[in-house]
TORSETOR-266279 format. One line per field, with one value per residue (C-alpha): residue number from 1; x, y, z. Coordinates in steps of 0.05 Angstrom, whole numbers, plus 5000, padded with zeros to 4 digits. Layout:
<recs>
i: c(NUM  ...)
x: c(X  ...)
y: c(Y  ...)
z: c(Z  ...)
</recs>
This chain:
<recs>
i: c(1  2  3  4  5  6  7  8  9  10  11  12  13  14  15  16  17  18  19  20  21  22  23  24  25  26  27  28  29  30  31  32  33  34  35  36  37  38  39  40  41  42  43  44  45  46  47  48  49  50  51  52  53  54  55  56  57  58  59  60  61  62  63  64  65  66  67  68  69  70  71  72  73  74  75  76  77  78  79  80  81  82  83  84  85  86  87  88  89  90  91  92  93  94  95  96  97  98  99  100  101  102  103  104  105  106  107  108  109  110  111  112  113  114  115  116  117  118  119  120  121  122  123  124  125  126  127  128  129  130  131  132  133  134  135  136  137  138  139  140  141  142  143  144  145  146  147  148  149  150  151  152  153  154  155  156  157  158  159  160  161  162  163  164  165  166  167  168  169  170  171  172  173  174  175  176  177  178  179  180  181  182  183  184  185  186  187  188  189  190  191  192  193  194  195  196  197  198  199  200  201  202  203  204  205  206  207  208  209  210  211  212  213  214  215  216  217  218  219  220  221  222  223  224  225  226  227  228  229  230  231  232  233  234  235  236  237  238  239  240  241  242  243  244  245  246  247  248  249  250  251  252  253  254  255  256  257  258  259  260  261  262  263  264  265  266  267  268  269  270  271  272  273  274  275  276  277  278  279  280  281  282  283  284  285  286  287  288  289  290  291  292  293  294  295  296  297  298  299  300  301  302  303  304  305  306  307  308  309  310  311  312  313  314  315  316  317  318  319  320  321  322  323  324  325  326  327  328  329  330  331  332  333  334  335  336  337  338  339  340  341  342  343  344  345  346  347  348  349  350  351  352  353  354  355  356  357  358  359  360  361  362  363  364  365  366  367  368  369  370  371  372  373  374  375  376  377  378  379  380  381  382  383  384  385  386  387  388  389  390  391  392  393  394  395  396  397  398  399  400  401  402  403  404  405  406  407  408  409  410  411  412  413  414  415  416  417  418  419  420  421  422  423  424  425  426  427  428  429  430  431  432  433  434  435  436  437  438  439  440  441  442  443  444  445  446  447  448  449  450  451  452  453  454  455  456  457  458  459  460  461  462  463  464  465  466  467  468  469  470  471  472  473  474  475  476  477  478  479  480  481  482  483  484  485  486  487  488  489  490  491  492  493  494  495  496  497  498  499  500  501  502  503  504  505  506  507  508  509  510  511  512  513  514  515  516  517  518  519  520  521  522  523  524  525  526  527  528  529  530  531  532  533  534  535  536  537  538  539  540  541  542  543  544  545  546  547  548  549  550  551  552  553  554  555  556  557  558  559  560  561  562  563  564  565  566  567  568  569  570  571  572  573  574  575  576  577  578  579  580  581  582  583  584  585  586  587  588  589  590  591  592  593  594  595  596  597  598  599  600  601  602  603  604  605  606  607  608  609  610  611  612  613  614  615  616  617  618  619  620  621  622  623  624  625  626  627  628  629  630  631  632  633)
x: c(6154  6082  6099  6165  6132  6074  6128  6162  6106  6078  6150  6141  6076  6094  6154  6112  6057  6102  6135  6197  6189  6214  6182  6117  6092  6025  6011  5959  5961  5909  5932  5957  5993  5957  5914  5949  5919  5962  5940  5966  5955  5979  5946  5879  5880  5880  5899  5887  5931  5912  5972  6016  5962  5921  5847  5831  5883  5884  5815  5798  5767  5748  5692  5663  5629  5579  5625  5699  5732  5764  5773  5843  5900  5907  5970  5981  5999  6002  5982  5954  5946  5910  5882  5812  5801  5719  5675  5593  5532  5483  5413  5406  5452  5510  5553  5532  5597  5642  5712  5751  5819  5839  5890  5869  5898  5865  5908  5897  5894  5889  5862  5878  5841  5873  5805  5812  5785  5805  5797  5802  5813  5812  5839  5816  5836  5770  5780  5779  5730  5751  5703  5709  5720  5709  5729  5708  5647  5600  5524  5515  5492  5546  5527  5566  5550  5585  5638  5682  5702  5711  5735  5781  5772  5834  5828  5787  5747  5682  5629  5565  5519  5450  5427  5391  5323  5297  5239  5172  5115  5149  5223  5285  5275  5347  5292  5326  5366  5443  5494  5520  5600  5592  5665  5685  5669  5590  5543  5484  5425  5387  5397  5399  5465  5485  5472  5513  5530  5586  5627  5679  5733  5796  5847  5844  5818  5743  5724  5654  5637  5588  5576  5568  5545  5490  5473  5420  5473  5488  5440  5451  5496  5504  5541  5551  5514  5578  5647  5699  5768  5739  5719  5656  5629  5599  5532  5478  5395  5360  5324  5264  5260  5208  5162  5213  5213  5278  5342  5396  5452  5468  5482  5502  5527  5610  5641  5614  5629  5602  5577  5648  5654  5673  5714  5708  5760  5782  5806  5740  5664  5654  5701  5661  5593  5618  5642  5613  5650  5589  5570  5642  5638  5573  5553  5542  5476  5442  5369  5398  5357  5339  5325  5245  5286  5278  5297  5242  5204  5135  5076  5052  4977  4995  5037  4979  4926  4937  4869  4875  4904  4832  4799  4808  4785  4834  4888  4867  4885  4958  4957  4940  4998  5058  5029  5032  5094  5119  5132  5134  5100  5040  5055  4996  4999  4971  4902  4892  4854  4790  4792  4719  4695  4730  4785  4848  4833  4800  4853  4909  4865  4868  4938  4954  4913  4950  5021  5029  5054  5031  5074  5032  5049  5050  5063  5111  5079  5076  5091  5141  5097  5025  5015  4943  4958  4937  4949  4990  5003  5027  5098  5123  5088  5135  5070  5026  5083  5099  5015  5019  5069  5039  4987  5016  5058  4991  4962  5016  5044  5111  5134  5119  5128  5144  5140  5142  5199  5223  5286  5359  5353  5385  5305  5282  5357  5330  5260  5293  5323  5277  5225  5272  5278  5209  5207  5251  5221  5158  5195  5176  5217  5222  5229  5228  5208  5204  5266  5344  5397  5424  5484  5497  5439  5421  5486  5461  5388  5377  5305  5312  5307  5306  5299  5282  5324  5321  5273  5241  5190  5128  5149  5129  5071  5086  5146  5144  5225  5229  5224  5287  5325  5302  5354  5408  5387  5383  5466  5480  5445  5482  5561  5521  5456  5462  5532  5508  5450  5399  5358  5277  5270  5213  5230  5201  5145  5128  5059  5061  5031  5013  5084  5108  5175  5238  5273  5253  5213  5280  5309  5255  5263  5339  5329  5316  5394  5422  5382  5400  5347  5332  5246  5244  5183  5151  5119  5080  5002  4977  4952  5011  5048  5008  5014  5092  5133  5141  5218  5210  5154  5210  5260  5220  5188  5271  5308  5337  5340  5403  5461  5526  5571  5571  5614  5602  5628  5616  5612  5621  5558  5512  5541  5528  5527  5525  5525  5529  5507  5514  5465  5487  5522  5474  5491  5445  5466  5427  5454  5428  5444  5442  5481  5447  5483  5486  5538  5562  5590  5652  5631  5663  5614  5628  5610  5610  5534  5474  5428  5375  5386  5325  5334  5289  5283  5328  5265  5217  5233  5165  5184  5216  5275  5296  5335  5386  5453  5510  5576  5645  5710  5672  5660  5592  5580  5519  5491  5451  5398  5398  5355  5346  5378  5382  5376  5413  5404)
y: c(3746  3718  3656  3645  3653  3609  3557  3559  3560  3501  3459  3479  3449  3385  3377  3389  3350  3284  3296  3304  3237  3252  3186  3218  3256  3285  3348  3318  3349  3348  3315  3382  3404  3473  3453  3435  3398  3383  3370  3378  3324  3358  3427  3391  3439  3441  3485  3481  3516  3548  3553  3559  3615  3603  3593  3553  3577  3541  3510  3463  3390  3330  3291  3278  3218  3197  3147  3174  3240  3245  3325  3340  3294  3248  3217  3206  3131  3126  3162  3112  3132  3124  3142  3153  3143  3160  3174  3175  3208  3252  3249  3325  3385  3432  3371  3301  3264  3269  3238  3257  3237  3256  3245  3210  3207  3169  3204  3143  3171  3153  3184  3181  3118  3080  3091  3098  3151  3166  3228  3222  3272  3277  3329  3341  3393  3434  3429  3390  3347  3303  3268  3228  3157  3098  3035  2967  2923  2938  2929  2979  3048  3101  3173  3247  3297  3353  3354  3412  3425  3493  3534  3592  3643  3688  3764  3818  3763  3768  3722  3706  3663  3660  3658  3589  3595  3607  3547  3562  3528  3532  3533  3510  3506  3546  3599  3667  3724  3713  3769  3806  3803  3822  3830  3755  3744  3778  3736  3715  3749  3689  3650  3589  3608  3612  3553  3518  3542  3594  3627  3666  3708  3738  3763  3714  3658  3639  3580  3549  3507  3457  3377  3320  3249  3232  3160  3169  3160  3227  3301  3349  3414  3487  3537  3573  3645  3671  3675  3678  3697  3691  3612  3591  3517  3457  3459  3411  3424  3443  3408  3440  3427  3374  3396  3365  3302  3259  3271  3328  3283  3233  3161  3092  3032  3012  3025  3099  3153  3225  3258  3302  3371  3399  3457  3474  3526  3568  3628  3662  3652  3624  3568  3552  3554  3503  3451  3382  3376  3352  3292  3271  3259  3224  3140  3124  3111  3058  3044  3011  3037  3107  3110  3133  3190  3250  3321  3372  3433  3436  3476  3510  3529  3551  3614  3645  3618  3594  3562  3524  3459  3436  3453  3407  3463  3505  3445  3423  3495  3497  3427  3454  3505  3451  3413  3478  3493  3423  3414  3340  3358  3394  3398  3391  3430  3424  3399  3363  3307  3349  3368  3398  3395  3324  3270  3256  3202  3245  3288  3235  3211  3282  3300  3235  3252  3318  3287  3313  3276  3294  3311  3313  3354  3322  3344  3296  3303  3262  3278  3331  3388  3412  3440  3428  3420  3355  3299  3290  3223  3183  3201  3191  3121  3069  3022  3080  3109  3036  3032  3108  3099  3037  3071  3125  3082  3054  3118  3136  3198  3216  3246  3272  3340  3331  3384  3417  3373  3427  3387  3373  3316  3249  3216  3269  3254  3180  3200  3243  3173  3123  3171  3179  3094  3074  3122  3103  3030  3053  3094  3166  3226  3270  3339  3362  3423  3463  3423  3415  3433  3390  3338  3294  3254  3271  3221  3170  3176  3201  3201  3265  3312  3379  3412  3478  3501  3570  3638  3625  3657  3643  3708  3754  3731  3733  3782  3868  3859  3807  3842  3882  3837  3788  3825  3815  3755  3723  3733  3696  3635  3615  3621  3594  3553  3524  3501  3450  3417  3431  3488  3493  3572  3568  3617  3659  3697  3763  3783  3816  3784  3822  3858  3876  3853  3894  3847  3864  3811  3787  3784  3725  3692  3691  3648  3577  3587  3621  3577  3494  3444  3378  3404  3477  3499  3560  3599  3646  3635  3601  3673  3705  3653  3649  3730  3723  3751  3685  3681  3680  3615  3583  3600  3568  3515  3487  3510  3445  3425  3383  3412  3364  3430  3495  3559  3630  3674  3744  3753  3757  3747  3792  3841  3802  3735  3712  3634  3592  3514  3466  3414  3370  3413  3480  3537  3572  3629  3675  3737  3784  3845  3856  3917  3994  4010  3998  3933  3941  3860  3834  3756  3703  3659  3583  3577  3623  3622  3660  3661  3700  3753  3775  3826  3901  3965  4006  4056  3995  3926  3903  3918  3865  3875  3820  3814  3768  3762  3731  3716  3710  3706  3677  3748  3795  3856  3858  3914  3893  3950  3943  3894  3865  3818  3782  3715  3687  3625)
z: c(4895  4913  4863  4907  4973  4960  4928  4996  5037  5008  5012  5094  5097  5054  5100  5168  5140  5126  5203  5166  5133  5060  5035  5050  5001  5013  4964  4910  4832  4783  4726  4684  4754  4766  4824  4892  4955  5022  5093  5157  5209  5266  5251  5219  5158  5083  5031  4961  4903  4834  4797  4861  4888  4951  4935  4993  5051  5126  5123  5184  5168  5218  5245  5315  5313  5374  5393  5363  5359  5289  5293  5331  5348  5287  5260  5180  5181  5107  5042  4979  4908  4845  4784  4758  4686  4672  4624  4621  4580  4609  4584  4600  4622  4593  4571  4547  4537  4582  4595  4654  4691  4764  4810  4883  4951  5009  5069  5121  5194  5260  5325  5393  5407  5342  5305  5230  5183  5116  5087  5005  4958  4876  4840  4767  4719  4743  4816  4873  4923  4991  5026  5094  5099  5154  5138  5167  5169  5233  5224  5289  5270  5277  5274  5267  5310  5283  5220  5232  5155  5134  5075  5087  5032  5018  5046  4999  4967  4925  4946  4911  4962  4987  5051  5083  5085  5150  5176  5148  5111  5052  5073  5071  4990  4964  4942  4975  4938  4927  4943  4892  4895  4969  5012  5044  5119  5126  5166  5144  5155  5165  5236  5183  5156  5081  5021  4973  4926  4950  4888  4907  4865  4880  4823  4765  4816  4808  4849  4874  4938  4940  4945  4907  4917  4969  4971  5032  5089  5105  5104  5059  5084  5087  5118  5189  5195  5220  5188  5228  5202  5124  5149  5122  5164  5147  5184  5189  5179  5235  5280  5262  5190  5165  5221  5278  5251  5241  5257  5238  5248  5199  5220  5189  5177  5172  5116  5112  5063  5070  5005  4971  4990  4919  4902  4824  4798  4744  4714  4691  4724  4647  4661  4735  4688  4640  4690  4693  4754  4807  4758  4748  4828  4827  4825  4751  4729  4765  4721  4664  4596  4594  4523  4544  4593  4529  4544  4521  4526  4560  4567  4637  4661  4725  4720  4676  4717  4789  4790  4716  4737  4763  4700  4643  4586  4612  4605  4548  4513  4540  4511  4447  4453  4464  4396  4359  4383  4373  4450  4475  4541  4584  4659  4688  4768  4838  4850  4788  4833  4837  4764  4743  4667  4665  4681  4680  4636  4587  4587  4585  4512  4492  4496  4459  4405  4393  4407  4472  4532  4601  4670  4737  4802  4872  4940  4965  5047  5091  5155  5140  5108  5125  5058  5034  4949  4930  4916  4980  5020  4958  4946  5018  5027  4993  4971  4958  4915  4873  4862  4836  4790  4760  4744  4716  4671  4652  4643  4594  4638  4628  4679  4758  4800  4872  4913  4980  5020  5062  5088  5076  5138  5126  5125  5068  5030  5027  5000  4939  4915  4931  4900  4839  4843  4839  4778  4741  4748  4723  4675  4702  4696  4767  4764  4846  4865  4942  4943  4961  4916  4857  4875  4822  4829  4752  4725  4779  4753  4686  4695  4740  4699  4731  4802  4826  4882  4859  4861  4791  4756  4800  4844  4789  4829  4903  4913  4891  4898  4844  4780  4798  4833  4765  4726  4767  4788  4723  4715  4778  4769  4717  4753  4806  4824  4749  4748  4787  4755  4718  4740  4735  4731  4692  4638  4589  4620  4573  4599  4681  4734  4803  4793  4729  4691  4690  4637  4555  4516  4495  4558  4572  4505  4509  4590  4557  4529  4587  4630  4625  4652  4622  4613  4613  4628  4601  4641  4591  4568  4513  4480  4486  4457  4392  4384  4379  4314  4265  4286  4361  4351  4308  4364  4423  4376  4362  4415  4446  4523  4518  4495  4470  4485  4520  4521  4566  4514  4557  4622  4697  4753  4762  4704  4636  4608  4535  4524  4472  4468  4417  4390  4335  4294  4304  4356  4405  4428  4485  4521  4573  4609  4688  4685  4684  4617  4552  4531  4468  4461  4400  4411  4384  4351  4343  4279  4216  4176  4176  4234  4260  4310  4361  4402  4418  4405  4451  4466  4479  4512  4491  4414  4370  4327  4280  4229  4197  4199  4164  4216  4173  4215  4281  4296  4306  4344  4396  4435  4492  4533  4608  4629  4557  4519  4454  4414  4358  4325)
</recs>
């Protein structure tokens, strides 16, 4: 009976939609015909449809321009379609080939006034993404004060979402605690609302709200603090971010297009964790050869020893680590410019001699943070920046931090790719940090390879909540801050730091599988690393950064995941357990063959078990501790 009603509800909304004009047709399919997107003119809502189920019910869209008001009264004056045939290669993330098809409408309307504005809207197999369009050539500046798009979340829904970050030194930087399959409509308990990502699940629909696609003409989003009637807002920064400077409102140019507001589904949170969907959306590559962009592991000082970035025989021994482990790269942190024992120069000669290649941190202020961490004043200044990166390339660096930006602002949007420009001129690879959340920029330039946008690592540090929330924590990410880009945790961290770990030794080795980002860096000391069992050095020593496939075998957010990724023709496979009992897991391994299993003792997180194993019929048995985890490879 639902089937039938939500059938005949959606032939009443394609016939009020089209004003009773039968040659009208203005429901969009993916291609296989399970998702659904219609509009309504006159009501200024949209619904989307999972096989003929509301995921998406009612949900208000429209614009208010300065000058135009595109948000009630519009007429449909014509629906055009198309086709998208694409394919691209990533340099980094879950997937590296991909080829996609969707389905597009561009639903032409027209206000009051006779203004234009198109909304357009794909629809793939994995989900669906509009985005607002205004046609015409005008070199005045145009600017939104408000979009009024929504997304109306069925009744009794699950939501895993993290609150904004309030404005502080440090903040906004997508760095606060998601919920945990909380009940649909809570506000926020930040003033600053909630954050992409939102995943949300109801019966056998899984779905996940973000965007895609910022070109610098438009800020960066979130979401209302309050929900009203399970409606969750488009909202733009606030004022105060990046110290008051700049704009919230976007403005530009004719012809404008805002960034997509996506809407990834499927049947399981596995199937929203595999989805390439965000770089399908986004501008293909635009820096020609990337061939010098390579994927890789790298060594870190600064988790071990805050104060070890300004000491070159303290850098020169996490050096030594990534050549024994066979890591391409040594991040080299904050403060690096007053250096004592030697130079950079020195240290540049002595990480080539050993085979490593060197990444340095910068604090991308500026006017729009007051943090102190230098070197600070180069990134923001466009012929500072070009003069820094030449001499990096000189140098033989291979790659740059940036840090503390504090901002989702239109002005800060602009200095993420003009940063990420110069760059990859100077063939640099970015990695941003303190930063906004991914949104396709890593298909448009290759040479970013990671961003943080998440609470990593480093609060083992700051925060007594973090070990335990860590466990739980650690299965979210993955259905949600990860599905959309690559995600710089900073993983595998064995030794305690001013709060002690929750999560078993294997638990932290398994992260650089669970985990995807194009350089993981890991987080443990150079000590602790040489002390590890002969199989877990092999592990971290091969484990690739760039996978060519991925499947979520197990799980469901905040409960379990197991994944398994694909390089060449070898399987990784890493699970871990957020749950306060024992799982006891039947996985279907991709491949039959031997491989090595890691996990720990039941009694003892901090004691290795290993052992090999030989997998016949795709099929092996795993029991995971709370809070542990395992490795097999």
């Amino acid at each position: 009976m639902k089937r039938i009603a939500c059938y005949l509800s959606l032939i009443a909304l394609l016939i009020s939609c089209s004003g009773g004009k039968k040659n009208v047709e203005t429901v969009l399919y993916s291609p296989d015909g399970r998702i659904s997107f219609n509009i309504s003119a006159a009501e200024m809502t949209f619904q989307v449809l999972l096989d003929s189920v509301f995921a998406l019910e009612n949900s208000p869209f429209g614009i208010i321009r300065e000058d135009q008001d595109f948000s009630s009264g519009l007429e449909l004056i014509g629906v055009r379609d198309s086709s998208i045939e694409d394919s691209y290669t990533l340099k980094s993330g879950k997937k590296l080939e991909n080829t996609v098809t969707a389905n597009e409408k561009s639903y032409q309307l027209k206000n009051a006034a006779g203004e234009r504005m198109d909304l357009i809207v794909r629809a793939y197999n994995e989900g669906i993404a509009f985005r607002y369009y205004f046609p015409g050539e005008n070199t005045q500046k145009f600017t939104v004060k408000e979009e009024k798009t929504g997304f109306k979340l069925p009744f009794g829904s699950k939501v895993w979402v993290m609150p904004y970050d309030s404005v502080t030194m440090y903040a906004p930087a997508y760095e606060t605690y998601f919920t945990n399959g909380t009940i649909v409509g809570m506000p926020s308990p930040s003033s600053g609302g909630w954050s992409f990502p939102l995943l949300f699940n109801k019966n056998q629909i899984w779905a996940l709200i973000t965007e895609s696609e910022m070109d610098g003409t438009y800020c960066a989003s979130h979401l209302d603090q309050n929900v009203e009637k399970n409606t969750y807002r488009l909202v733009f920064p606030s004022a105060a971010e990046a110290l008051g400077n700049y704009p919230s409102t976007p403005s530009s140019t004719l012809p404008w297009k805002t960034p997509w507001r996506v809407v990834i589904l499927a049947e399981t949170a596995g199937g929203i964790a595999e989805s390439n969907l965000v770089t399908h959306l986004a501008s293909p590559s635009v820096i020609g050869d990337d061939s010098w962009v390579r994927p890789g592991l790298a060594s870190w000082s600064w988790w071990s020893d805050h104060a070890s970035s300004a000491n070159y025989n303290s850098l020169k021994r996490f050096i030594d680590i990534s050549a024994d482990m066979k890591w391409p790269y040594s991040l080299v942190d904050a403060n690096w410019n007053i250096m004592k024992g030697g130079t950079l120069e020195q240290l540049v000669e002595y990480a080539a001699k050993k085979g490593v290649g060197l990444l340095l941190w910068y604090n991308s202020g500026g006017t729009h943070n007051n943090v102190t961490e230098q070197p600070r004043d180069l990134m923001n200044d466009p012929v500072k920046r070009k003069a820094e990166f030449q001499r990096l390339k000189t140098l033989g660096i291979k790659g740059v931090k940036v840090d503390f930006f504090q901002s989702d602002k239109q002005e800060m949007i602009r200095l993420y790719i003009d940063i990420l420009k110069d760059a990859a001129e100077h063939q640099i690879m970015v990695n941003f940090h303190g930063c906004t959340l991914p949104r396709g920029w890593q298909r448009t330039y290759p040479n970013l390879v990671s961003m943080e946008a998440v609470r990593g690592a480093e609060n083992y540090a700051f925060d007594p909540r973090y070990p335990a929330l860590a466990v739980i924590m650690n299965n979210i990410y993955p259905y949600t801050r990860n599905v959309v880009g690559s995600m710089d945790y900073t993983p595998v961290a064995f030794s305690n730091q001013t709060y002690p770990h929750v999560t078993s030794y294997a638990h932290e080795l398994a992260l650089p599988i669970v985990f995807e980002s194009g350089i993981q860096h890991i987080a443990e000391a150079s000590g602790t690393l040489r002390n590890l069992p002969k199989e877990a050095k092999d592990f971290l020593s091969t484990v690739p950064n760039a996978w060519d496939e991925t499947r979520f075998l197990v799980g469901e957010p905040g409960s379990c995941t197991v994944v398994a990724r694909r390089s060449g023709s070898k399987w990784y496979i890493g699970g871990i357990n957020g749950d306060i009992e024992v799982k006891t897991l039947q996985l279907n391994i991709p491949a039959d063959g031997e491989y090595t299993l890691i996990t720990n003792a039941p009694e003892n997180g901090t004691r290795w078990v290993i052992s090999k194993q030989t997998v016949t019929a795709n099929t092996l048995t795993v029991s995971i501790e709370p809070g542990s985890g395992f490795v097999l490879y």
